[in-house]
C-alpha beads as a LAMMPS data file, in Angstrom:
LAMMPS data file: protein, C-alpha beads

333 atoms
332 bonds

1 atom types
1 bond types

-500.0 500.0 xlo xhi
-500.0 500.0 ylo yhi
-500.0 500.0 zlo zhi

Masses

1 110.0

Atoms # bond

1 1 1 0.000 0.000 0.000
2 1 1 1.276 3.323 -1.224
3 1 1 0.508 6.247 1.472
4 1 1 1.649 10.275 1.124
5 1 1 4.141 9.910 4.003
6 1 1 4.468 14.107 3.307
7 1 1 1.246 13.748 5.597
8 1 1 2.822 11.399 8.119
9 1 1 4.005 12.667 11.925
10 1 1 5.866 10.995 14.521
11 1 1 4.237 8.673 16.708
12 1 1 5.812 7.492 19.656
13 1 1 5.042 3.609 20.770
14 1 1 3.975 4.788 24.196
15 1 1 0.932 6.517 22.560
16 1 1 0.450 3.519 20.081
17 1 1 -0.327 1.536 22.921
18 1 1 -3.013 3.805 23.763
19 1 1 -5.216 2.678 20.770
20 1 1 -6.752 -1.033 20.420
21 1 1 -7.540 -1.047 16.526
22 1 1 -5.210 0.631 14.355
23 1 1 -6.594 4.114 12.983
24 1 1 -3.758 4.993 10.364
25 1 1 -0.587 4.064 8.371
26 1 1 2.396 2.929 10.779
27 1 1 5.511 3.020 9.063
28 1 1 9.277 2.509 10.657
29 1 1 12.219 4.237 9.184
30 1 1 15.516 2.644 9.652
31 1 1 18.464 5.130 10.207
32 1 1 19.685 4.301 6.378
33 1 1 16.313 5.837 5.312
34 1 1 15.045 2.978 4.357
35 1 1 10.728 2.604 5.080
36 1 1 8.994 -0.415 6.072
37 1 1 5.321 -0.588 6.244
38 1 1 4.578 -2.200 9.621
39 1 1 0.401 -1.806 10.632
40 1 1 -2.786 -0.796 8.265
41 1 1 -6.028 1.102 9.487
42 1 1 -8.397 -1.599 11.251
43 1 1 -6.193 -4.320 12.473
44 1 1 -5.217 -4.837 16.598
45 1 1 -2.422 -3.664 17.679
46 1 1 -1.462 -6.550 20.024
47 1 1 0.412 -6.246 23.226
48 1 1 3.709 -8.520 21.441
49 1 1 4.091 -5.732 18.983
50 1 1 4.304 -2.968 21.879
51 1 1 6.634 -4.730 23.934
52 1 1 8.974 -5.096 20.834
53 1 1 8.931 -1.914 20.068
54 1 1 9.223 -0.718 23.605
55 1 1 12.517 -1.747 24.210
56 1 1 13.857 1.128 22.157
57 1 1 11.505 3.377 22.753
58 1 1 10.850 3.636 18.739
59 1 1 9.291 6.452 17.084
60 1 1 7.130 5.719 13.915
61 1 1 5.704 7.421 11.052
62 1 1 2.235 7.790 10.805
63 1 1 -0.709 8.797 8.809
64 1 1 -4.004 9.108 10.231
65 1 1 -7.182 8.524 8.409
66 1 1 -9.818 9.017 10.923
67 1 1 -10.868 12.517 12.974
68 1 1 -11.372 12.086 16.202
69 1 1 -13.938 14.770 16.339
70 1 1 -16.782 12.577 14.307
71 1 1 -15.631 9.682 16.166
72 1 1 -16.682 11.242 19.187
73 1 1 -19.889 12.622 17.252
74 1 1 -20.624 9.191 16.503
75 1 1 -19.742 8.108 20.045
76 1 1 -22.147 10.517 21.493
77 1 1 -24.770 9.674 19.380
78 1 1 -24.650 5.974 20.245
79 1 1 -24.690 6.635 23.885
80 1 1 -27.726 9.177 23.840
81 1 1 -29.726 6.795 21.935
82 1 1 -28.280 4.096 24.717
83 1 1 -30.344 5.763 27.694
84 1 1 -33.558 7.261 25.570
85 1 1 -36.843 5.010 26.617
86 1 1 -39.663 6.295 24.248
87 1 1 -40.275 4.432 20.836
88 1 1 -40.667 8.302 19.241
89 1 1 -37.456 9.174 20.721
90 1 1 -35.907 6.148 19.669
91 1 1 -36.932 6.133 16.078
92 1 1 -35.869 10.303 16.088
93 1 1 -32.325 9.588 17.675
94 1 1 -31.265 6.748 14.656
95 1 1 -32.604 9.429 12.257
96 1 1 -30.130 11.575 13.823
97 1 1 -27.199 9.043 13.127
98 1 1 -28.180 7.934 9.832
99 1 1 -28.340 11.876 8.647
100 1 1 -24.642 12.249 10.309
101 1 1 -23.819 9.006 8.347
102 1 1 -25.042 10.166 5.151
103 1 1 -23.030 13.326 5.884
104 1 1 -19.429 12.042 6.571
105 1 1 -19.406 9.206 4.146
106 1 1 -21.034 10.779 1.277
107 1 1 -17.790 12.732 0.969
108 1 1 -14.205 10.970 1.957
109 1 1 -14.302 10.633 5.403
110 1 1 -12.815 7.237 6.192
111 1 1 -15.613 4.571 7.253
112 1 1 -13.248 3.559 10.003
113 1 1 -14.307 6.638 11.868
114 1 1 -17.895 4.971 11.999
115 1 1 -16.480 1.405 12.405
116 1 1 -14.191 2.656 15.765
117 1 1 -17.221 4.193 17.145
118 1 1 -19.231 0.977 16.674
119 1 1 -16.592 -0.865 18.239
120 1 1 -15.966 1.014 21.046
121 1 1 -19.901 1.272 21.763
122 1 1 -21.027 -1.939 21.173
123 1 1 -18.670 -4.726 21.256
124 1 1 -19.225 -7.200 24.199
125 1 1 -16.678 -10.009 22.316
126 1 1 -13.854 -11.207 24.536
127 1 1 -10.183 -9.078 24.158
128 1 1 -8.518 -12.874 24.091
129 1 1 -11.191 -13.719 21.511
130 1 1 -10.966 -10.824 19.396
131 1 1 -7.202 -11.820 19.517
132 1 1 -7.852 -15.493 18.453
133 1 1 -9.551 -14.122 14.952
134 1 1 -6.443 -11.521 14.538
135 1 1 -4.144 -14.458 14.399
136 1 1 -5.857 -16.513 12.410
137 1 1 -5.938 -13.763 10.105
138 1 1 -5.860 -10.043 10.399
139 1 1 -8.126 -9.603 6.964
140 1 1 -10.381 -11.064 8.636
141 1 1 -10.390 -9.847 11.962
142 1 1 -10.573 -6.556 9.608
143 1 1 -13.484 -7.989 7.055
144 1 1 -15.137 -8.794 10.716
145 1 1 -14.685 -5.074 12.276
146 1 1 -16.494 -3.835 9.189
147 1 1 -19.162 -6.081 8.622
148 1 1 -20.874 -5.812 12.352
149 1 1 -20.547 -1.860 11.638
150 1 1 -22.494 -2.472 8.786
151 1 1 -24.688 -4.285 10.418
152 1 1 -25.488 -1.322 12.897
153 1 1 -26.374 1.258 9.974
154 1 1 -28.695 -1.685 8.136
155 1 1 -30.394 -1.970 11.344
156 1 1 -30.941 1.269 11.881
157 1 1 -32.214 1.820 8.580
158 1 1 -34.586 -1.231 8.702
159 1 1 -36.390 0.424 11.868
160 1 1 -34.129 -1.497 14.619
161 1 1 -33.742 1.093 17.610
162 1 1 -33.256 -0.249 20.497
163 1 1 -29.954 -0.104 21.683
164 1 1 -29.076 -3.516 23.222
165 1 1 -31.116 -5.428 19.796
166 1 1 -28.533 -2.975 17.961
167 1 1 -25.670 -3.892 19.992
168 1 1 -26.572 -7.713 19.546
169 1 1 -26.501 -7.379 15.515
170 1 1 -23.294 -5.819 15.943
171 1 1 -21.543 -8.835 18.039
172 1 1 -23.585 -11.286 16.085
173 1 1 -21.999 -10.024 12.926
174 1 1 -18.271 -9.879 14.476
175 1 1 -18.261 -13.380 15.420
176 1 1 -20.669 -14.257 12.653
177 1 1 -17.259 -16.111 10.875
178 1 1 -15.077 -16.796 14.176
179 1 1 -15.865 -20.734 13.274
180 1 1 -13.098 -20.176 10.657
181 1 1 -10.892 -19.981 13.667
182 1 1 -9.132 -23.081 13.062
183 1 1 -5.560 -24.680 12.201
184 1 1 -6.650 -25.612 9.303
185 1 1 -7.785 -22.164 8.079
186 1 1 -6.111 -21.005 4.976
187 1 1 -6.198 -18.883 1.977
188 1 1 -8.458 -21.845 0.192
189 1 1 -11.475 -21.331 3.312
190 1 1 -11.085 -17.439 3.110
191 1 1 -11.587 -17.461 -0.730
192 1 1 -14.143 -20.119 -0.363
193 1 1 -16.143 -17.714 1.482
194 1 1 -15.863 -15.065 -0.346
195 1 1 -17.344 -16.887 -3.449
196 1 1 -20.090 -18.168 -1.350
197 1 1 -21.075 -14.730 -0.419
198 1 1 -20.808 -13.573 -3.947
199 1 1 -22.171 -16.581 -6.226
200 1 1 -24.066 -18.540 -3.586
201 1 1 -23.548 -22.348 -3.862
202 1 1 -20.072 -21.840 -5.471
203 1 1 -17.584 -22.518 -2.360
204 1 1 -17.368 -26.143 -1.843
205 1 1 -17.220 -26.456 -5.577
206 1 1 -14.138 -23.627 -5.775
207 1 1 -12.135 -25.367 -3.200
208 1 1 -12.592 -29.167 -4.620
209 1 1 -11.532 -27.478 -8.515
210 1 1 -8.762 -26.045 -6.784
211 1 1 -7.410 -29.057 -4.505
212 1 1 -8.480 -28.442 -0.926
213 1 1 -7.404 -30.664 1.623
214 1 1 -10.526 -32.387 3.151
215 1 1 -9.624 -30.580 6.205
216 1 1 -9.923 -27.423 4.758
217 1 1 -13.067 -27.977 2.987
218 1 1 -14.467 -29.417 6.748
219 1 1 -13.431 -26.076 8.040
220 1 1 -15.407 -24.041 5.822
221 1 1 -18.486 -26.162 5.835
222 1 1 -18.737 -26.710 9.671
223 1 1 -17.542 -23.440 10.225
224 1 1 -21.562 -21.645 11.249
225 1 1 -21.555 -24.543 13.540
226 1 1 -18.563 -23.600 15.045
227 1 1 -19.905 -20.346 15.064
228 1 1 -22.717 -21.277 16.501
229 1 1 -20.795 -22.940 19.476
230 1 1 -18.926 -19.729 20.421
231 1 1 -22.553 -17.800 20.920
232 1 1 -23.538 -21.097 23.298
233 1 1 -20.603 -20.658 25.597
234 1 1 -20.584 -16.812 25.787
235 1 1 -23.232 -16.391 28.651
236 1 1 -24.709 -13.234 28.870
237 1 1 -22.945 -11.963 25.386
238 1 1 -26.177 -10.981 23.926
239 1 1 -29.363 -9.852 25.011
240 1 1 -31.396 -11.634 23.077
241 1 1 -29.694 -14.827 23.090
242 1 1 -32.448 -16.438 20.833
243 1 1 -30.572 -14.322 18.131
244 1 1 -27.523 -16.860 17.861
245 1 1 -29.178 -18.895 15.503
246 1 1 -28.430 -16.461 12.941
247 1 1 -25.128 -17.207 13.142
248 1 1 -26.342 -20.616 11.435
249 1 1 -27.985 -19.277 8.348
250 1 1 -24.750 -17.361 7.004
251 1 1 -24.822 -19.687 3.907
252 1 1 -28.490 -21.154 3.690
253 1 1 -30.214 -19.892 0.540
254 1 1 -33.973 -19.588 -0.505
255 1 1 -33.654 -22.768 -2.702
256 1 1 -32.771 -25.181 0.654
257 1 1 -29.945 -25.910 -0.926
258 1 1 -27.510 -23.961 1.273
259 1 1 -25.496 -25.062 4.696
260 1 1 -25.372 -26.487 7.478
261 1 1 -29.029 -26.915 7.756
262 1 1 -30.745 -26.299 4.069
263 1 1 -33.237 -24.345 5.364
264 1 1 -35.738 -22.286 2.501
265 1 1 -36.344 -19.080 2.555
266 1 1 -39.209 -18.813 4.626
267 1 1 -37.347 -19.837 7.712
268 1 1 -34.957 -16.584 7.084
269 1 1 -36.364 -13.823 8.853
270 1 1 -35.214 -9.765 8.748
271 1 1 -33.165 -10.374 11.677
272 1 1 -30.949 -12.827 9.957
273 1 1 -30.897 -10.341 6.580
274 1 1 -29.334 -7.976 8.478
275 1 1 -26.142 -10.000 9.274
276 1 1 -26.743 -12.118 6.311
277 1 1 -26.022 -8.981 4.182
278 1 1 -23.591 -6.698 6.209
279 1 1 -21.632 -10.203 5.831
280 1 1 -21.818 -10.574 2.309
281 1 1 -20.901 -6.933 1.765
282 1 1 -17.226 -7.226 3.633
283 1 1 -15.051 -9.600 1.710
284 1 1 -12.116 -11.553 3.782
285 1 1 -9.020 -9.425 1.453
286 1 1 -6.269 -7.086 1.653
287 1 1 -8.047 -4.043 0.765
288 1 1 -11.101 -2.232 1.020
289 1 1 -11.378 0.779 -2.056
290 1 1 -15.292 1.508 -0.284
291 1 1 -13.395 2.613 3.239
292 1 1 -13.051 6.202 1.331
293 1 1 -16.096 5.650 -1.055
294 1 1 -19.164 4.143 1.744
295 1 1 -22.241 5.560 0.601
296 1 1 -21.737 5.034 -3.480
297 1 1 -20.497 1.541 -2.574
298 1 1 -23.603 0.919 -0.571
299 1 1 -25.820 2.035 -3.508
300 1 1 -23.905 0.145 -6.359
301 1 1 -23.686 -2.842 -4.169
302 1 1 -24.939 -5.949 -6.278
303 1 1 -24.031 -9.597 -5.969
304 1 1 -26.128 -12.821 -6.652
305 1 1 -26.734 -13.161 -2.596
306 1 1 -29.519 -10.377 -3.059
307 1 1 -31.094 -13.183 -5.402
308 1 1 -30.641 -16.284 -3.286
309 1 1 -31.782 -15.402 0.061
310 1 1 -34.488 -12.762 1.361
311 1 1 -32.518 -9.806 1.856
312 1 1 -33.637 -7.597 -0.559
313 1 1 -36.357 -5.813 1.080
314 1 1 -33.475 -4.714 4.040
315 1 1 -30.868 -3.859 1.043
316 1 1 -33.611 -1.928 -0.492
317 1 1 -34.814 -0.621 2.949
318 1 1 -30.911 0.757 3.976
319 1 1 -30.595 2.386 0.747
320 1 1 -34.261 4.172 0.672
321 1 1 -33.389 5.153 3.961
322 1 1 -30.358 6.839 3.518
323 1 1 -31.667 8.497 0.695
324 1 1 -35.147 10.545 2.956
325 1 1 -32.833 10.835 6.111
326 1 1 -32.319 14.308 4.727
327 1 1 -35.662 15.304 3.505
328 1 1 -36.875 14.107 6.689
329 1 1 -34.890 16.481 8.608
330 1 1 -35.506 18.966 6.573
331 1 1 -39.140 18.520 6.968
332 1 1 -38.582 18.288 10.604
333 1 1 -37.049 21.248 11.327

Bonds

1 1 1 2
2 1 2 3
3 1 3 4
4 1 4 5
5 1 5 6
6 1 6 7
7 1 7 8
8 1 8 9
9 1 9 10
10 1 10 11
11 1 11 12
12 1 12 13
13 1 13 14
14 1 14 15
15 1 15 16
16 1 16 17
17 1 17 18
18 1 18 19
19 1 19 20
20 1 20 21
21 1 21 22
22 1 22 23
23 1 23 24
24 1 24 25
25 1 25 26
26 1 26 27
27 1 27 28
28 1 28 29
29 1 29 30
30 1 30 31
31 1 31 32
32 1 32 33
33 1 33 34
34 1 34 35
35 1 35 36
36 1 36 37
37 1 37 38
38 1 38 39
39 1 39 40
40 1 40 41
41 1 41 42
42 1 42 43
43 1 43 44
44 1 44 45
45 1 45 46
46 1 46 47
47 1 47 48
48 1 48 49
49 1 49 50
50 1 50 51
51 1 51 52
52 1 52 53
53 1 53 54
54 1 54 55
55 1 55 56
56 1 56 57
57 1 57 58
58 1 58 59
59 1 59 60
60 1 60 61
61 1 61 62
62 1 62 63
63 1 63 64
64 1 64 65
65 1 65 66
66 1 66 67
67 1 67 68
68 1 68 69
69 1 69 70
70 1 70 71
71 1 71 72
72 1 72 73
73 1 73 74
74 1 74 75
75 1 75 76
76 1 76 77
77 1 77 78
78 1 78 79
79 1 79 80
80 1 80 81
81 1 81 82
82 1 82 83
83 1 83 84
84 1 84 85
85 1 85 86
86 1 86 87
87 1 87 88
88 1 88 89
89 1 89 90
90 1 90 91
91 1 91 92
92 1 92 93
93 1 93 94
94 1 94 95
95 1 95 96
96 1 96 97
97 1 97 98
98 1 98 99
99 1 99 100
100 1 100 101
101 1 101 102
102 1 102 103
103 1 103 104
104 1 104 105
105 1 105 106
106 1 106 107
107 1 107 108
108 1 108 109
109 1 109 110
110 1 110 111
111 1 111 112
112 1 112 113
113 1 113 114
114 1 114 115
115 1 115 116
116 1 116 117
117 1 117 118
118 1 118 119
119 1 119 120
120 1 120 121
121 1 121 122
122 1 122 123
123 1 123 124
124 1 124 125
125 1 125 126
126 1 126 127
127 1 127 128
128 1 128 129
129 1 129 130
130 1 130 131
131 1 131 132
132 1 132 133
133 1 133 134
134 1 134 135
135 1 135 136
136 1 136 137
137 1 137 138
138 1 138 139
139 1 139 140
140 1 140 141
141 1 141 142
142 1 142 143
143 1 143 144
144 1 144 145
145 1 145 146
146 1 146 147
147 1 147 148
148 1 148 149
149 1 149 150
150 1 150 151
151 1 151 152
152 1 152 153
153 1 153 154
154 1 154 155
155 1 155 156
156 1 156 157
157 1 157 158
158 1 158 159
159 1 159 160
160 1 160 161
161 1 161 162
162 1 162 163
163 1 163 164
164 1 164 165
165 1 165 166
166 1 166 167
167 1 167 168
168 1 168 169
169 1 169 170
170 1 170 171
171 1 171 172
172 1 172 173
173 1 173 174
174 1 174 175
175 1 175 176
176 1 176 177
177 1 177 178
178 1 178 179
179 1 179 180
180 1 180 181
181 1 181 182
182 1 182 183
183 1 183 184
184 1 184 185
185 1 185 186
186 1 186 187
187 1 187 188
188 1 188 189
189 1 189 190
190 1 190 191
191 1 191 192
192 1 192 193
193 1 193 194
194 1 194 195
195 1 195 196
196 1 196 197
197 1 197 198
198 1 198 199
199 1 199 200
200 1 200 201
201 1 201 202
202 1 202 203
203 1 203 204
204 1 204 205
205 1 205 206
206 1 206 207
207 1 207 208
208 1 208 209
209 1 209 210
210 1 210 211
211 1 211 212
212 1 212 213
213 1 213 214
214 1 214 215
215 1 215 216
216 1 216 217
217 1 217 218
218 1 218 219
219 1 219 220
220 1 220 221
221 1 221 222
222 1 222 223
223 1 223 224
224 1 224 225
225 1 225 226
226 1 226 227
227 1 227 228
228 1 228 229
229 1 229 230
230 1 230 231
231 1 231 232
232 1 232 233
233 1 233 234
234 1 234 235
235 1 235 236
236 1 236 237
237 1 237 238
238 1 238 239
239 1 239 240
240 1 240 241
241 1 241 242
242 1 242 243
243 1 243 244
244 1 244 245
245 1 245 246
246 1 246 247
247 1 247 248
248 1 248 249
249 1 249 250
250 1 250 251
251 1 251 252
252 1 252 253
253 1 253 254
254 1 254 255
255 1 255 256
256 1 256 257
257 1 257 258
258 1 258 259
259 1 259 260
260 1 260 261
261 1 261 262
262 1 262 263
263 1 263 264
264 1 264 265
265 1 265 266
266 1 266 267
267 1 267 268
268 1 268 269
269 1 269 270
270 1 270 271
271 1 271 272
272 1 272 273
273 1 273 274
274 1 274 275
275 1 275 276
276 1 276 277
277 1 277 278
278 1 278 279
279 1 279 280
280 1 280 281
281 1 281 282
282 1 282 283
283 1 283 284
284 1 284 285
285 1 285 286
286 1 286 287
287 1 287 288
288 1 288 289
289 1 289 290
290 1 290 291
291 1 291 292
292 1 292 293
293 1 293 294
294 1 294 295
295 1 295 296
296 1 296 297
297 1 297 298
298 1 298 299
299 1 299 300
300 1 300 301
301 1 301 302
302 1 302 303
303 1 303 304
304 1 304 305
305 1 305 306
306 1 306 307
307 1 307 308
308 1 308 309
309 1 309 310
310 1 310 311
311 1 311 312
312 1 312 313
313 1 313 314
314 1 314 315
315 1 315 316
316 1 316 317
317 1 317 318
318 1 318 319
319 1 319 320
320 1 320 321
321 1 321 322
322 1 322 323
323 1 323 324
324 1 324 325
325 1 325 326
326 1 326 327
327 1 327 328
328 1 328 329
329 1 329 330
330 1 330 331
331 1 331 332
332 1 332 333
């Protein structure tokens, strides 16, 4: 990744170890001159990586791409709708967030300002958990951190307003692929996913073309089990418990002919849309062009997935309601 370091400043690793998620560029610059590119925006910065670094006391280069300020806008936000009671009041305060949304990410603002927020808010996952997923694989620890804020704004938008159903969506959809978190995990599972979330039906068939061990292919298809397992043993994680079996219907499609369970589509409700589609919207991969580009990549958004299983109505309900937050303000004030 090529980054304007003419826009980087010194970072000490004392104040690195301040933040949990990484919100810029980290660079290290040896005394030859020579640059190495060392942490991206939206991975954890884990406690190894501080300690090696704070034996020298090392200073880094770095490039910010969030603003503080609309992280803490967002941040307020979350917390006033937290402690409101009244379904009005409820319904007015999301309005509220999904105008600021529209605002910041229908210019450049970085979506990892709203994705921080989120994560800060809402997530009730485990620190040695969230760990487990960054060492299987930072992408997708990262694919994960962007999906459940996704899921947050779909909510929203679909007339979801209470705060703890909200904050359940948004740990639902982090751990929606933690399953995956297995020694057998590789580059064929991660792929495999991807495809399935694209061109439903297609990842078992991917990974046999391209010579997946039987282990690997096991991984991927027993992986919303898995999932499913995590959500069993976290007492108290969500609550609505009863919304864990979502985590099972990642990859079931409207014909039955999806996994683990081959459920049709009446047996997928709006609650599991939600995750189903702030999933399918987050590939496991190296980079992200919508981070800088949210709200066209939101409307433009197509894949086969919006065929196969019953999300369309809350793909079509997000992006109607991002385009009257506005004019309802407007009318409101």
């Amino acid at each position: 990744m090529k980054t304007n370091l003419n826009n980087s400043k010194p970072l000490q690793v004392k104040d690195l170890a301040k933040k949990s998620i990484c919100d810029g560029h980290v660079y290290l610059t040896t005394k030859e001159g020579r640059q190495f590119y060392l942490l991206k925006p939206g991975i954890l910065i884990e406690e190894a990586f501080i300690k090696k670094y704070a034996i020298t006391q090392t200073t880094f280069d770095y490039v910010a791409v969030t603003d503080q300020l609309i992280i803490s806008q967002f941040q307020t936000l979350f917390k006033e709708l937290k402690y409101l009671q009244f379904e009005k009041d409820l319904r007015q305060k999301t309005i509220e967030i999904e105008v600021f949304f529209r605002e910041k990410f229908s210019r450049s603002s970085h979506f990892l300002n709203f994705a921080l927020a989120c994560h800060e808010e809402f997530c009730a996952i485990p620190r040695n958990e969230l760990i487990r997923m960054h060492e299987t694989d930072l992408h997708l620890f990262r694919k994960s951190l962007y999906s459940a804020s996704l899921a947050v704004i779909i909510a929203m938008t679909n007339d979801y307003y209470h705060y703890p159903m909200i904050k359940d969506f948004y740990n639902l959809a982090f751990a929606l692929d933690i399953g995956l978190c297995h020694e057998s995990y590789s580059y064929f599972v991660a792929e495999a996913c991807n495809r399935e979330n694209s061109v439903p039906s297609s990842g078992k068939k991917w990974m046999e073309l391209q010579g997946a061990s039987v282990q690997e292919i096991s991984t991927y298809l027993g992986h919303p089990e898995k999932s499913y397992e995590f959500f069993q043993q976290q007492k108290g994680l969500l609550a609505y418990p009863e919304l864990k079996e979502i985590v099972l219907y990642q990859h079931e499609l409207s014909s039955g002919q999806g996994f683990p369970r081959g459920l049709p589509k009446g047996h997928v409700s709006s609650w599991e849309a939600i995750v189903l589609l702030a999933s399918a919207m987050v590939d496991i991969c190296d980079e992200y062009p919508f981070e800088t580009n949210m709200m066209n990549y939101l409307k433009e958004f197509n894949n086969q997935k919006l065929k196969e299983i019953p999300v369309q109505r809350v793909y079509a309900k997000l992006c109607l309601s991002l385009d009257q937050v506005q004019n309802i303000k407007e009318n409101a004030g």
